[in-house]
PAKOL-45139 format. One record per residue (C-alpha): residue in three letters; x, y, z; residue number from 0; chain. Coordinates in pm, whole numbers, plus 50000, padded with zeros to 5 digits. Each point is the difference from the previous one (the first is absolute). Layout:
N
ALA:X:Y:Z:NUM:A
...
This chain:
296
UNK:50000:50000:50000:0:A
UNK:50296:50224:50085:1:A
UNK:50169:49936:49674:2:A
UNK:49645:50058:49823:3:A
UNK:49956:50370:50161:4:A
UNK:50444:50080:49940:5:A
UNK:49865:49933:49625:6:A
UNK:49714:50195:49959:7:A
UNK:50148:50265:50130:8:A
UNK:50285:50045:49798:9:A
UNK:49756:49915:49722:10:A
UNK:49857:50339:50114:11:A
UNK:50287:50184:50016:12:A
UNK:50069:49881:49631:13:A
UNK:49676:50097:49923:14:A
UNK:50064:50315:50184:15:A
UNK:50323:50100:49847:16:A
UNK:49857:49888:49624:17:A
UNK:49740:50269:50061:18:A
UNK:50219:50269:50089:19:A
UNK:50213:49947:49744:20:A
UNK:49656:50016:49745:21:A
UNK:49929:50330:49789:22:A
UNK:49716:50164:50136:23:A
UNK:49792:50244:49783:24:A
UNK:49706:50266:50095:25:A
UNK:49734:50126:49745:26:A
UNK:49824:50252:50169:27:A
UNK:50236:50218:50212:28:A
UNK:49904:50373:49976:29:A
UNK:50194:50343:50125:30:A
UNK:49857:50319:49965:31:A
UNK:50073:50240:49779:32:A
UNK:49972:50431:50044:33:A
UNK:50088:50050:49644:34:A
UNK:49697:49748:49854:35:A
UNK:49798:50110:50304:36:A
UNK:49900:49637:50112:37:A
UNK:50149:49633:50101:38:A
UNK:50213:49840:49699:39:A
UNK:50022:49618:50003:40:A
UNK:50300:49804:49894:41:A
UNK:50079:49622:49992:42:A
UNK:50333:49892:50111:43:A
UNK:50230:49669:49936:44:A
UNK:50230:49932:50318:45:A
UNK:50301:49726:49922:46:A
UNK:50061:49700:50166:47:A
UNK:50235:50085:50302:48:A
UNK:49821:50328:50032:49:A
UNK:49850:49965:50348:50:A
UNK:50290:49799:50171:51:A
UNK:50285:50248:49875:52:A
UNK:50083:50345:50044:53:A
UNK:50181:50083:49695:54:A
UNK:49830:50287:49725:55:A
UNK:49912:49876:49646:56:A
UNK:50029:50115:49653:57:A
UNK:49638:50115:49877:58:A
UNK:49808:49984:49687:59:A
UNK:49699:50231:49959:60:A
UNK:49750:49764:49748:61:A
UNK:49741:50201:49803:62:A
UNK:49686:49846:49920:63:A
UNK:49783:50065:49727:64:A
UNK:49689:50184:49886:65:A
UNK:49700:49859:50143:66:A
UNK:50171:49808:50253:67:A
UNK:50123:50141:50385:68:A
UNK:50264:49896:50255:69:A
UNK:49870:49632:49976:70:A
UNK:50036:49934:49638:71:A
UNK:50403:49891:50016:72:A
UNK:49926:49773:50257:73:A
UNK:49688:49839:49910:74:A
UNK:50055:49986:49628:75:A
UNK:50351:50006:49986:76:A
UNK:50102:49765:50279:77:A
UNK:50265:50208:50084:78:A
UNK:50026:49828:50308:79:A
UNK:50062:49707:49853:80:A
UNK:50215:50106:49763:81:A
UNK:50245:50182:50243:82:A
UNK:50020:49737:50211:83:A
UNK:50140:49741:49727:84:A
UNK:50231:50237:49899:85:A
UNK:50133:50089:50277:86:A
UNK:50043:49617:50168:87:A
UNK:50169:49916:49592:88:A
UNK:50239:50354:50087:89:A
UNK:49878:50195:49694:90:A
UNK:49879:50263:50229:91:A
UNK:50129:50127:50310:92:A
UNK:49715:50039:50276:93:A
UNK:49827:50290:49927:94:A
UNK:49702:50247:50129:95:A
UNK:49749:50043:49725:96:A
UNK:49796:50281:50026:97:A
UNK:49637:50012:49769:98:A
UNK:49800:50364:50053:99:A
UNK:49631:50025:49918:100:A
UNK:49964:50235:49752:101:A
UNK:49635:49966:49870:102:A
UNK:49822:50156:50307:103:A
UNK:49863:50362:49958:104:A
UNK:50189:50013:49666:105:A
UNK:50125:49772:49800:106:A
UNK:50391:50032:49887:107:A
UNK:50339:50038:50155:108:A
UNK:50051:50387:49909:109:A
UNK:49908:50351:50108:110:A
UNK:49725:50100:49767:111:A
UNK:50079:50389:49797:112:A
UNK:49785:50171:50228:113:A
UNK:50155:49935:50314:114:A
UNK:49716:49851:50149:115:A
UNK:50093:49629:50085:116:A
UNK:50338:49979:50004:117:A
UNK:50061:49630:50085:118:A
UNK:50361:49997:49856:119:A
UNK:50076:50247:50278:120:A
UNK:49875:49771:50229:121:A
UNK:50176:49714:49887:122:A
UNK:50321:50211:50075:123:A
UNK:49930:50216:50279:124:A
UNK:49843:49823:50209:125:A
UNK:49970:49614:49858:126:A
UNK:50343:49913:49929:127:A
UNK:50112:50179:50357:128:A
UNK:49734:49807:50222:129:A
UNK:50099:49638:49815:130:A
UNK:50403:50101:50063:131:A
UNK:49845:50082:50403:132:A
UNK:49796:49745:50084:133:A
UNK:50195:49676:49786:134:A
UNK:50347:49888:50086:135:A
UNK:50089:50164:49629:136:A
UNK:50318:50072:49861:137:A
UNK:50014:50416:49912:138:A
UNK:50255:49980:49723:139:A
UNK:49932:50079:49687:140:A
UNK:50176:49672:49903:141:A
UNK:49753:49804:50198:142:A
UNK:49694:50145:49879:143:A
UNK:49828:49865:49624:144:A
UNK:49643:50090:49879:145:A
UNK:49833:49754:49700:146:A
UNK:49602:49968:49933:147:A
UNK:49765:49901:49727:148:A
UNK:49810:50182:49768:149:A
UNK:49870:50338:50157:150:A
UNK:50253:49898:50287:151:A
UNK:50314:49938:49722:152:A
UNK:49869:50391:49872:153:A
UNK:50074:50071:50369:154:A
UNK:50340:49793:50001:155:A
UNK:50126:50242:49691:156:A
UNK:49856:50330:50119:157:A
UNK:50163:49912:50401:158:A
UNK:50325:49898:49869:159:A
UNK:50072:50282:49774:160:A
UNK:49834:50289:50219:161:A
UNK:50181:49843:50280:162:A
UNK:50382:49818:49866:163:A
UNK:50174:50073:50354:164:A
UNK:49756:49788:50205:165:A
UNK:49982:49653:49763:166:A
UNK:50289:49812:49938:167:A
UNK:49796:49767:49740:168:A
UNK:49626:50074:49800:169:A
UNK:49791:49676:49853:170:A
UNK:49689:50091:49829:171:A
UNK:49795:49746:49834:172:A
UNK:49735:50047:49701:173:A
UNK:50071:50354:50119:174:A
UNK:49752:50287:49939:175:A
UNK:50231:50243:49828:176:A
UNK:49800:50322:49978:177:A
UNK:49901:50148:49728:178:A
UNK:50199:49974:49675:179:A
UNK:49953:50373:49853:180:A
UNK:49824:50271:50162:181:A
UNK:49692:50039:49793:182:A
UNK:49962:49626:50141:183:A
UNK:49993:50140:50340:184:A
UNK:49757:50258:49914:185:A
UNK:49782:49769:49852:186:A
UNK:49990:49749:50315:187:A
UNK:49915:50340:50219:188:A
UNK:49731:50084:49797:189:A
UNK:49880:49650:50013:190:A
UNK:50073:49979:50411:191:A
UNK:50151:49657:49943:192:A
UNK:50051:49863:50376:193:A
UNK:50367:50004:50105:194:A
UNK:50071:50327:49733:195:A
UNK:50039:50345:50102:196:A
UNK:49629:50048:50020:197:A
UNK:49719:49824:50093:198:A
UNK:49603:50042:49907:199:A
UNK:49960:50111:50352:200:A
UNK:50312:50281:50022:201:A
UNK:49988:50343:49837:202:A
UNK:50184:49997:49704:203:A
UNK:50408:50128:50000:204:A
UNK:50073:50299:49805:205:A
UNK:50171:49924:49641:206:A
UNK:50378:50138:50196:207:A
UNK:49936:49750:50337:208:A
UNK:49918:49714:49752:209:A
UNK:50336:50063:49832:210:A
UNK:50203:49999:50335:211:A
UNK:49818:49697:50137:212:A
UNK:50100:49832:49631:213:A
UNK:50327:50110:50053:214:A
UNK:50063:49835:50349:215:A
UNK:49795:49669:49920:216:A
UNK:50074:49888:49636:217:A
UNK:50283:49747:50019:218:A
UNK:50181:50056:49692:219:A
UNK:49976:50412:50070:220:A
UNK:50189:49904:50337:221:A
UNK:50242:49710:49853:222:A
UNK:50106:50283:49715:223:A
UNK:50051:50295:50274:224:A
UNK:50237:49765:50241:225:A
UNK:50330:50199:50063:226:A
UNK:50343:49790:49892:227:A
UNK:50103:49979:50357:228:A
UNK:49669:49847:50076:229:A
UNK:49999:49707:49737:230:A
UNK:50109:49731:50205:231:A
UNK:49825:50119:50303:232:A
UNK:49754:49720:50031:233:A
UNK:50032:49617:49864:234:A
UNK:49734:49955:49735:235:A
UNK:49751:49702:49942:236:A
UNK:49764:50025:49785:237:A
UNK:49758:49763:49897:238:A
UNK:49714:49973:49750:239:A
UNK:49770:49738:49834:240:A
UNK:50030:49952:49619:241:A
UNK:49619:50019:50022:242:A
UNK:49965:50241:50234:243:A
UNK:49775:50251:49912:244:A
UNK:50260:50275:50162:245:A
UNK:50297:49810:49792:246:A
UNK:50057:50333:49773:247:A
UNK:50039:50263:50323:248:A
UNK:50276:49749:50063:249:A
UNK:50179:49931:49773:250:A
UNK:50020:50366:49914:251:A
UNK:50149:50078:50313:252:A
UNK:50260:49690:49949:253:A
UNK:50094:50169:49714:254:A
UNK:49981:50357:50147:255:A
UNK:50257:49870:50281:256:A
UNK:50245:49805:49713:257:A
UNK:50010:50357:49873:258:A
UNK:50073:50165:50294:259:A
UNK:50274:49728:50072:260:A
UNK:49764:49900:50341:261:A
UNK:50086:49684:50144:262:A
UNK:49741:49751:50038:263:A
UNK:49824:49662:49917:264:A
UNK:49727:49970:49760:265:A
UNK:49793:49653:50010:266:A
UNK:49758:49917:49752:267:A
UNK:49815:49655:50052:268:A
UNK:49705:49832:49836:269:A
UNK:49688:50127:50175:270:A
UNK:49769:50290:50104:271:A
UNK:49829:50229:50250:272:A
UNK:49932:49753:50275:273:A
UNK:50131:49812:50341:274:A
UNK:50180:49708:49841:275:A
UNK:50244:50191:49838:276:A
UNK:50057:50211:50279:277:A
UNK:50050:49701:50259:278:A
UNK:50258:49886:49759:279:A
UNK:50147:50343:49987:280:A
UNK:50033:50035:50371:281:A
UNK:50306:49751:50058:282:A
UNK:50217:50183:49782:283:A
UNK:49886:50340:50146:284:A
UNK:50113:49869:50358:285:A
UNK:50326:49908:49831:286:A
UNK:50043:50264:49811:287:A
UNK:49960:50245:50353:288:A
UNK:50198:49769:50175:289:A
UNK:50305:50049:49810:290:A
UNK:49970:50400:50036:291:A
UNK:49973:49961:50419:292:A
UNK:50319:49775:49959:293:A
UNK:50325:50126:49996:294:A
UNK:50210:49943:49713:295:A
């Protein structure tokens, strides 16, 4: 009987220590936010280790996409998952991943041109800080990537290049590029496409705030402005579905960046607009980071 209890218990403590040494996410964590005048929720992916050590981490800020919210990388993109395997087969070092909501009150990861919901100041101001406060994060630049989907790869391009001193590596997927010309972005104002720089429900920008908020949020108007001493500021991926309806945005930039002698990876692969071929994508994305928050 003695023998019997002696094993169960250090069956326990395995089973103790095995759980400690799990990933542990949250879906619906919230802080609250002056500049967006309400709570802001976020999801967060903790790595194995997390709870029993006291060590900071490396952290990668994943967008999600239009339509979706904080939960969308973990339910449909089994992030979890997917971290954990790479991390126990060493293609990623443990990380924090980070996934804002940004389809509450407005949907879209920027300020809009009339200054009246300015989430990307959020995201910087008072987002960014709070995760770097409250998480056992790393501060450096060199441990600190941003990559998203869709609306959220949009956000990946327009964070990395407003921002080049705070992310040592950028990843967007099927990325939402921005407009390609400016009469484009006049025409999706006037049409208060979601996620634009107007909406049906906002007044409508004058002709010279359209221009500036083209300006700051078209990637290939950005990619052709970066300064020389800026070029290899942030590690590139970039990657894009040979059916993906937003294939052209891409591969324009691509080609905007070979001419501006920019760094980075461009991956096309068979497939479109949808989670498969972003689960797929996600491996190399952790790899890809991983080897910026390593030293050479």
């Amino acid at each position: 009987m003695k023998t019997l209890l002696c094993f169960s218990a250090f069956l326990l403590c395995l089973c103790q220590s095995a759980w400690s040494q799990s990933s542990r996410v949250f879906d619906s964590l919230a802080m609250k936010s002056d500049i967006l005048a309400g709570d802001r929720k976020y999801a967060i992916y903790l790595p194995p280790g997390y709870d029993t050590s006291s060590r900071s981490y490396p952290v990668l800020y994943l967008l999600h996409g239009a339509g979706d919210d904080q939960t969308g990388w973990l339910q449909f993109g089994e992030v979890q998952s997917i971290a954990d395997k790479a991390i126990q087969a060493g293609t990623a070092t443990p990380m924090i991943i980070v996934m804002p909501d940004a389809n509450t009150g407005r949907r879209g990861y920027f300020n809009d041109p009339l200054g009246e919901w300015r989430y990307e100041d959020f995201f910087f101001q008072e987002f960014l800080p709070y995760i770097e406060k409250t998480y056992r994060a790393k501060t450096e630049k060199r441990y600190r990537a941003i990559a998203g989907l869709s609306m959220g790869g949009g956000g990946t391009f327009m964070y990395a290049l407003h921002h080049p001193e705070l992310f040592a590596a950028a990843c967007p997927l099927s990325a939402s590029t921005g407009p390609l010309s400016f009469e484009e972005a006049k025409e999706r104002a006037m049409r208060g496409v979601p996620g634009s720089a107007a909406s049906s429900e906002s007044p409508k920008p004058t002709e010279e705030q359209l221009k500036a908020h083209y300006l700051q949020h078209s990637a290939l108007e950005l990619v052709n402005r970066v300064p020389d001493d800026q070029k290899k500021a942030v590690r590139w991926y970039i990657d894009c579905g040979d059916d993906d309806f937003l294939y052209e945005g891409n591969a324009l930039v691509h080609v905007a960046m070979r001419k501006k002698d920019i760094p980075h990876e461009f991956r096309v692969r068979d497939g479109g607009h949808k989670w498969s071929y972003w689960r797929e994508s996600l491996p190399s994305v952790l790899s890809f980071v991983t080897t910026s928050f390593h030293q050479d």
